[in-house]
C-alpha positions in Angstrom: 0.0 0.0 0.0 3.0 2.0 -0.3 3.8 5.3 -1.9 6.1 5.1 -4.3 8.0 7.6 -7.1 8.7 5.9 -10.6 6.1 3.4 -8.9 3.6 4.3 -6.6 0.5 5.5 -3.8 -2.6 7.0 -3.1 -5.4 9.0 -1.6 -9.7 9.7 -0.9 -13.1 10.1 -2.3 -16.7 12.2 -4.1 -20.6 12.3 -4.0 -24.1 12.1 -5.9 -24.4 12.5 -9.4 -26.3 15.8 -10.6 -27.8 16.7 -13.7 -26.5 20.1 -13.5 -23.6 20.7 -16.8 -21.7 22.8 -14.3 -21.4 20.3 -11.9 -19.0 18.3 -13.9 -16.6 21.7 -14.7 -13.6 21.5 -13.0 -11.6 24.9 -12.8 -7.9 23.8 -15.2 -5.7 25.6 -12.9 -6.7 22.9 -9.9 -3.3 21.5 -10.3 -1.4 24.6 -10.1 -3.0 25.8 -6.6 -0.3 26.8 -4.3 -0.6 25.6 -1.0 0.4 28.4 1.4 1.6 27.5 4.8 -1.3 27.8 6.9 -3.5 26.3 4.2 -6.7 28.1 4.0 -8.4 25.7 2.1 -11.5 27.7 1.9 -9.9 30.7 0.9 -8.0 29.0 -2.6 -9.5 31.1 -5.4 -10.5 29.6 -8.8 -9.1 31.8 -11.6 -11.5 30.4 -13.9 -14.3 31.6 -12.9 -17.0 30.8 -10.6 -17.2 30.4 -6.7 -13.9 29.8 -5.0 -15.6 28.2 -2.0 -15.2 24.8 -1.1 -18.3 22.4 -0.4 -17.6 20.5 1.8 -17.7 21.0 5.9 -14.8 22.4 8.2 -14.4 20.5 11.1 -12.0 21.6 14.1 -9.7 19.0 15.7 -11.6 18.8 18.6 -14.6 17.7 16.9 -12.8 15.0 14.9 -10.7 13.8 18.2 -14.4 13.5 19.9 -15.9 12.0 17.6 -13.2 9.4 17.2 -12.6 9.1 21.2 -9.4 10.4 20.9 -8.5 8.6 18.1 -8.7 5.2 20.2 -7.7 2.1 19.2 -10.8 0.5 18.7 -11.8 2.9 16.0 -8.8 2.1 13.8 -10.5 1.0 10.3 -7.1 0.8 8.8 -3.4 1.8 8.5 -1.5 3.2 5.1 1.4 5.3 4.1 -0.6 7.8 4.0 -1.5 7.8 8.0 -4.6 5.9 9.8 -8.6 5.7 9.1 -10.8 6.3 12.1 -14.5 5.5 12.3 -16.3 8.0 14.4 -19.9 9.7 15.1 -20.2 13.2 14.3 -21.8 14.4 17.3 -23.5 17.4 15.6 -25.1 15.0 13.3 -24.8 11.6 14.7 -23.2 10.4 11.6 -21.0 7.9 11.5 -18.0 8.6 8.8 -14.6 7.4 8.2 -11.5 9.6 9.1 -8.2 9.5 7.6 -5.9 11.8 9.7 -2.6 12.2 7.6 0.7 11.5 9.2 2.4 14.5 10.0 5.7 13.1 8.7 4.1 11.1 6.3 4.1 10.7 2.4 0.9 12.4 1.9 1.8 15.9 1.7 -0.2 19.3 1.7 -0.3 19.5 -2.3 -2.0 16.1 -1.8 -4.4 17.1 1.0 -5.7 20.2 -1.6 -5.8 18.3 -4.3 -8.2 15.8 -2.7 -10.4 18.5 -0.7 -10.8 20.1 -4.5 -11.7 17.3 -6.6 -13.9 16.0 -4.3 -15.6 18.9 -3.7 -16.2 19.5 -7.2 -16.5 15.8 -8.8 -20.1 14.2 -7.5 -21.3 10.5 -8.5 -22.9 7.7 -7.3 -19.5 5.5 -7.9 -17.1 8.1 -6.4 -17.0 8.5 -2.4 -18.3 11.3 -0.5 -16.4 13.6 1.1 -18.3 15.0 4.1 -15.7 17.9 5.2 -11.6 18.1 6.0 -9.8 19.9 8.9 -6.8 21.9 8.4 -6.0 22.8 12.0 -2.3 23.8 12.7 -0.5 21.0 11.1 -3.6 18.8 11.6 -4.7 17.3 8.3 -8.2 14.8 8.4 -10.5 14.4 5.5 -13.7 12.8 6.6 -16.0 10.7 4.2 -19.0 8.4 4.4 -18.3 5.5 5.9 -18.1 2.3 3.8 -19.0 -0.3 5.9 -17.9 -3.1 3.9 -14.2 -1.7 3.7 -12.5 -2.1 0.1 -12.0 -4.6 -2.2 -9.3 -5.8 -1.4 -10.7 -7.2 1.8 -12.8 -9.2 0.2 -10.5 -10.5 -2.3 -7.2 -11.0 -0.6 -6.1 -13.2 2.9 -10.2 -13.2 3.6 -10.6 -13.1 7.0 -13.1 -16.3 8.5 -15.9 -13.6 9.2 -15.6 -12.7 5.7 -18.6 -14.2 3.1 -16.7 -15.1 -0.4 -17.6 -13.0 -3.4 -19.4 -14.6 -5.9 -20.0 -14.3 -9.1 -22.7 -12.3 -9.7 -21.2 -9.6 -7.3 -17.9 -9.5 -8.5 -19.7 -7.9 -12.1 -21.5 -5.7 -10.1 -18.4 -4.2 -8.5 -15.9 -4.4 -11.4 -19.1 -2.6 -14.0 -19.9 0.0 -11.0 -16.0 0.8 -10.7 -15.8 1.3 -14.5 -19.0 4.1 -14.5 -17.0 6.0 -11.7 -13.6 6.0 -14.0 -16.3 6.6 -17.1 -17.5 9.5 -15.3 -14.1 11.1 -14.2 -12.9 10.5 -18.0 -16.2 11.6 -19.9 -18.3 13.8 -17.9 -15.9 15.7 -16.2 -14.9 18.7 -18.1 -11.6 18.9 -18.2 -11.2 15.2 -17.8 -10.0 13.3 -14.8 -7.1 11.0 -14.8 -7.3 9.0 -11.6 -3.4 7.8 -11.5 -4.0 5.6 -8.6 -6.8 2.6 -9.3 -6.4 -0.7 -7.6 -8.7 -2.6 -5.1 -7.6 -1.3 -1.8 -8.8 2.3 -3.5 -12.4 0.7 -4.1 -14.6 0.9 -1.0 -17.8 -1.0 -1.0 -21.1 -0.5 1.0 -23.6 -2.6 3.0 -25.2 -4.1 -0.8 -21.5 -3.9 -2.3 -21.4 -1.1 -4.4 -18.3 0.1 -5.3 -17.1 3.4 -4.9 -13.5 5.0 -6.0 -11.5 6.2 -3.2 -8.4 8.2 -2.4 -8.0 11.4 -5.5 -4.9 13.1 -4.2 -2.7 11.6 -7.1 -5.3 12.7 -9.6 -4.4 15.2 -12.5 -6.2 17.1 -15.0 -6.0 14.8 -18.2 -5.1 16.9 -21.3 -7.0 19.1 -23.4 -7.0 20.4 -26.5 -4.9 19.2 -29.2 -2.6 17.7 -26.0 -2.3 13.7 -26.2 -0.7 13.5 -22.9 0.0 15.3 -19.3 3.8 14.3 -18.6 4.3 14.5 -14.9 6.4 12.5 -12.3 5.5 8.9 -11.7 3.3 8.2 -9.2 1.2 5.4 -8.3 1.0 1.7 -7.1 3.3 -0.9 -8.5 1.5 -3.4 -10.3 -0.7 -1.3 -11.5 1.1 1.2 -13.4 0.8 1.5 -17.1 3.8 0.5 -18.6 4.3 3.7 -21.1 3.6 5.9 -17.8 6.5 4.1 -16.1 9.5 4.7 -18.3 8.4 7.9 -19.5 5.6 9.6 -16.9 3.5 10.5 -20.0 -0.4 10.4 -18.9 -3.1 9.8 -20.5 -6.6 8.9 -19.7 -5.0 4.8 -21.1 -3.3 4.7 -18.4 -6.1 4.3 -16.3 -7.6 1.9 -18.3 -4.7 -0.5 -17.7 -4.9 0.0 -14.4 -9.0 -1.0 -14.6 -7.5 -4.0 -16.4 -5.3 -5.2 -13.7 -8.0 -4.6 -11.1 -10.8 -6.4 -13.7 -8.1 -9.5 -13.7 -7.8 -9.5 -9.0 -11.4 -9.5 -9.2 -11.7 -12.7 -11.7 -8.7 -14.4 -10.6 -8.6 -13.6 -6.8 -4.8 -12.9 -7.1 -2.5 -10.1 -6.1 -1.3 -7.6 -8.7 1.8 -8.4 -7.0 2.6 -11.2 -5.2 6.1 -12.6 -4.1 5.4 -15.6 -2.6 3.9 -17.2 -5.8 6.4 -19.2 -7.5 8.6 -18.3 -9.6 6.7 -16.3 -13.2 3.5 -16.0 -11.3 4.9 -12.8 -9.1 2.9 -9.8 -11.6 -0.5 -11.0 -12.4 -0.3 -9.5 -15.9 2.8 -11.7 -16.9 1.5 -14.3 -15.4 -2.1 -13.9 -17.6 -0.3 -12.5 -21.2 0.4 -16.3 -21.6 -3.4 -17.7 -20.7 -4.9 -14.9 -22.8 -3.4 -16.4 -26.0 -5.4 -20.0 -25.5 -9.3 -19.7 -24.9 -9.2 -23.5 -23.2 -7.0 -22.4 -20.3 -9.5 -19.8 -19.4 -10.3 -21.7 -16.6 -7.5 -22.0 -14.7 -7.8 -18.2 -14.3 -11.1 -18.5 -12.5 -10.7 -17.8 -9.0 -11.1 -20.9 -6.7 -12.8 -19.2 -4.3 -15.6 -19.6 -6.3 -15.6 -22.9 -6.6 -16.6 -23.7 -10.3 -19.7 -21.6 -9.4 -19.2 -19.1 -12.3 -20.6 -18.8 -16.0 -17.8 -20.2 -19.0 -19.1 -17.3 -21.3 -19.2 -14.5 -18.9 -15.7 -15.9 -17.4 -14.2 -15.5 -21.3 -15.8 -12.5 -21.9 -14.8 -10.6 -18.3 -10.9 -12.1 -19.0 -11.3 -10.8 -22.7 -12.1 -7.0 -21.6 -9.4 -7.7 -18.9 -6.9 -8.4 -22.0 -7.8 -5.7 -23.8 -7.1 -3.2 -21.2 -4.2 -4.7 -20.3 -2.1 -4.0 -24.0 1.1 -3.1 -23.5 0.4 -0.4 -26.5 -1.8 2.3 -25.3 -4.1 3.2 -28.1 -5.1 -0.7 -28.7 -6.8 -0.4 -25.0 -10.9 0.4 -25.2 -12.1 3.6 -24.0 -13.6 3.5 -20.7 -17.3 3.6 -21.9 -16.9 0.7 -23.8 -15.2 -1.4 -21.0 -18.8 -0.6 -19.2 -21.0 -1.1 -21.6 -19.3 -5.0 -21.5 -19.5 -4.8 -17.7 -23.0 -3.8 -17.5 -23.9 -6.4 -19.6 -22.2 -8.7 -17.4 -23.2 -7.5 -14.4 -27.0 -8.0 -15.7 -26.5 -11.9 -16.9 -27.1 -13.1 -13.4 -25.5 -16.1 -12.7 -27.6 -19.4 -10.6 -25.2 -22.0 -9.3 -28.7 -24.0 -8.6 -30.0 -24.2 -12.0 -26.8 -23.3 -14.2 -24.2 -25.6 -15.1 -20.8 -25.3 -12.6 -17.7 -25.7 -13.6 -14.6 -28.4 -12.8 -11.5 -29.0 -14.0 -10.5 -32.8 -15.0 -7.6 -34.3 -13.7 -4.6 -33.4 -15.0 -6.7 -31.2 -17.9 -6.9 -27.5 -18.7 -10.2 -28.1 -20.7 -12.9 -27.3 -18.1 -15.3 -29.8 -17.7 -19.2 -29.0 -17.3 -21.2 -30.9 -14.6 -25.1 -29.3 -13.1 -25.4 -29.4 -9.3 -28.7 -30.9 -8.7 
């Protein structure tokens, strides 16, 4: 989960969807705000035009530290490079949210704090995370966001705790298609474009009925405009999930994202790490490891997560590795635009899967042919 430059980290969250056209406008010097040393968040102007106030709530530090009990222990939700996640109750409100107060002398820095607080104040969907309000006391620096009581993906995909129900199928779709609309919605509706920089699971948070919701925007950019076919900037992000081309060169584009959907897509179907060292030998990057598989449609199969124990659709497994492949290229403009990737997800997502009355899947002995038997 670590930050890293020339490979990788990340950041927080957005809202509802409106119908409103200026809803989606983000001002195009967002990237250039300086961030003075005391931070006045709600005093950064927009030189484009419009209100220079920020939506969401100021809290004090004393509010957060009480509704967190202190920050006690037994509110930790979770620990990154970029500090610690709190759950707590908004006493004014009786909410209950998720705080993330940023390490002091961690790699999260003030640029990354404003960045976040912006773009979430201005980008609003269903798929993107809410941020409630931020405090920027002293050298205090907590965003606060709805809480997700479900915790990211990447709980429910990796080292599953016992209390922990498996994903199945037919959820899986529903999370990989909604996590699509929220990228469609930063690349397409948002005007100028969003390039997220920093998708994998432990960014997408799920709810109580598993919906998906991108996390963590402080490594987003403004994608380029104009006649501009890339923003080249330092490398930042999570390795594994980097696009190649973004790697050795830190030119970014909005494809560089969709590889990163891609590698996500492939955790969800396969149940394996992006990265993962204690794999044997070739198996250590999930996309080198599935470049190989891709070429032969019979050893689909043996990609299928065995969490899910055969109980899984042979068409829809094909077709979810085959958008997986195509946002995976190691050439840029041979990956599919975002939109398309969920119009294939939706569709998937709607072909509801029955282990009861649909055929399950096994593998014969010592074959990479899959094998079709029906559970009676």
């Amino acid at each position: 989960m670590g930050w890293f430059q020339c490979s990788g980290k990340s950041k927080k969250k957005g809202k509802k969807q409106k119908g409103n056209k200026s809803d989606h406008q983000i001002p195009s010097n967002i990237d250039k705000q300086k961030v003075n040393s005391s931070l006045d968040v709600q005093k950064e102007s927009f030189k484009d035009g419009g209100s220079g106030y920020i939506a969401a709530h100021t809290f004090t530090f004393l509010e957060l530290a009480t509704a967190t009990k202190n920050f006690r222990a037994d509110c930790l939700l979770g620990e990154g490079g970029f500090g610690r996640v709190y759950r707590g109750r908004l006493e004014s409100t009786n909410q209950i949210v998720a705080i993330k107060q940023l390490d002091r002398n961690g790699l999260q820095g003030n640029r990354e704090f404003l960045v976040e607080v912006l773009m979430l104040s201005l980008l609003h969907h269903p798929h993107l995370v809410n941020l409630i309000g931020y405090c920027a006391d002293g050298d205090q620096r907590l965003l606060v966001y709805e809480y997700m009581s479900l915790g990211s993906l990447e709980d429910h995909l990796h080292d599953i705790s016992p209390d922990k129900k498996r994903l199945d199928w037919n959820t899986r779709m529903k999370i990989a298609a909604g996590a699509a609309k929220g990228l469609e919605y930063l690349h397409d509706k948002a005007n100028p474009p969003v390039i997220y920089r920093d998708l994998k699971c432990s960014n997408i948070l799920l709810d109580e009925a598993y919906n998906p919701k991108l996390s963590d925007f402080g490594l987003a950019k403004l994608g380029p405009v104009g006649d501009k076919t890339h923003v080249s900037t330092r490398v930042m992000g999570t390795y594994g999930y980097c696009a190649p081309e973004y790697a050795m060169t830190g030119q970014l584009t909005l494809k560089s994202d969709v590889y990163s959907f891609g590698v996500v897509l492939l955790e969800i179907v396969t149940g394996r790490k992006a990265i993962d060292n204690s794999r044997a030998a070739g198996e250590h990057n999930l996309v080198a490891w599935a470049r190989p598989l891709f070429k032969d449609r019979r050893k689909f199969s043996q990609m299928a997560d065995p969490m899910l124990q055969g109980q899984y659709p042979s068409r829809g497994l094909y077709q979810a590795l085959a958008v997986a492949a195509m946002c995976v290229q190691e050439q840029p403009n041979m990956r599919p635009l975002i939109a398309d990737v969920v119009t294939a997800l939706t569709y998937l997502a709607s072909q509801k899967y029955n282990p009861e009355t649909q055929p399950v899947q096994r593998l014969s002995s010592g074959s990479s042919t899959p094998r079709v038997r029906r559970e009676l």
